[in-house]
C-alpha positions in Angstrom: 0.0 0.0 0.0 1.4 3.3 -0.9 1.6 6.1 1.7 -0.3 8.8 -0.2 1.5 12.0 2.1 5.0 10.5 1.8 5.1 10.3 -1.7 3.8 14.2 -1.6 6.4 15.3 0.7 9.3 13.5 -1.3 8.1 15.4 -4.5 7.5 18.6 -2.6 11.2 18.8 -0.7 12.8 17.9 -3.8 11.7 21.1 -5.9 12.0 23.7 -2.5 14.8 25.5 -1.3 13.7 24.6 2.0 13.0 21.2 2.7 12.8 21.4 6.4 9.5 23.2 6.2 7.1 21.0 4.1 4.6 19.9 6.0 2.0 18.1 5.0 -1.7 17.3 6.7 -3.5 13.9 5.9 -7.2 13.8 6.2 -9.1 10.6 5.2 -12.9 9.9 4.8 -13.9 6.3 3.1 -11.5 6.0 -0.4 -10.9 10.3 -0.3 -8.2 11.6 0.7 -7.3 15.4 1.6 -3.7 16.0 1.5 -2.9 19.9 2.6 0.6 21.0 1.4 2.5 23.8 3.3 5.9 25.4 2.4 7.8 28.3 3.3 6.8 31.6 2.2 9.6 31.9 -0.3 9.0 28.5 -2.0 5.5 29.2 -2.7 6.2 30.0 -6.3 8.1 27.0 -7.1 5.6 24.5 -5.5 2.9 26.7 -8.0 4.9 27.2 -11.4 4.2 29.3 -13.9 0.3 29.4 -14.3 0.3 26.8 -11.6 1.9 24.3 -13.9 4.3 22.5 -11.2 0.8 22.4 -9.2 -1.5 20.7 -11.6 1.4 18.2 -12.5 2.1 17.2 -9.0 -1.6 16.9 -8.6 -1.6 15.0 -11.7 1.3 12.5 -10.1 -0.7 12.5 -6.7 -3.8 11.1 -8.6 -1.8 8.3 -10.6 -0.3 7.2 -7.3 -3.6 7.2 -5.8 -5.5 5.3 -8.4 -3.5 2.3 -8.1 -4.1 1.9 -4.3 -8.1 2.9 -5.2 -8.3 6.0 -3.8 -9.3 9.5 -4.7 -6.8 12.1 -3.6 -7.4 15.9 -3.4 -4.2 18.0 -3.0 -4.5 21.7 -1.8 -1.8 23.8 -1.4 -1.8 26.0 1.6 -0.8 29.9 1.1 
């Protein structure tokens, strides 16, 4: 079984300039899942990309990983 909110704090402290402060909050009803990303201030923009590009594709990677365990995943990003 994969561990939905590792798999989005790997992704996330690869692309930040600091790692240390990803956090991420699980919360879990039936096969949904609500995965709440926060980062430091300063690595806000490259969490969101251009026209929230980075965003969409680590949501995209989120839902793939996700679909194989049978789940649903919804991933928010936290300002």
């Amino acid at each position: 079984m994969l561990n939905l909110k590792e798999i989005l704090l790997d992704i996330s402290r690869a692309i930040v300039d600091h790692p240390d402060d990803v956090v991420v909050a699980e919360q879990e009803e039936e096969n949904e899942v609500t995965l709440t990303l926060s980062v430091h201030a300063d690595d806000m923009g490259m969490v969101i990309g251009r026209h929230g590009r980075i965003a969409k594709a680590i949501r995209s990677v989120m839902k793939a990983a996700a679909g194989s365990c049978g789940k649903k995943v919804n991933v928010e990003i936290k300002d």
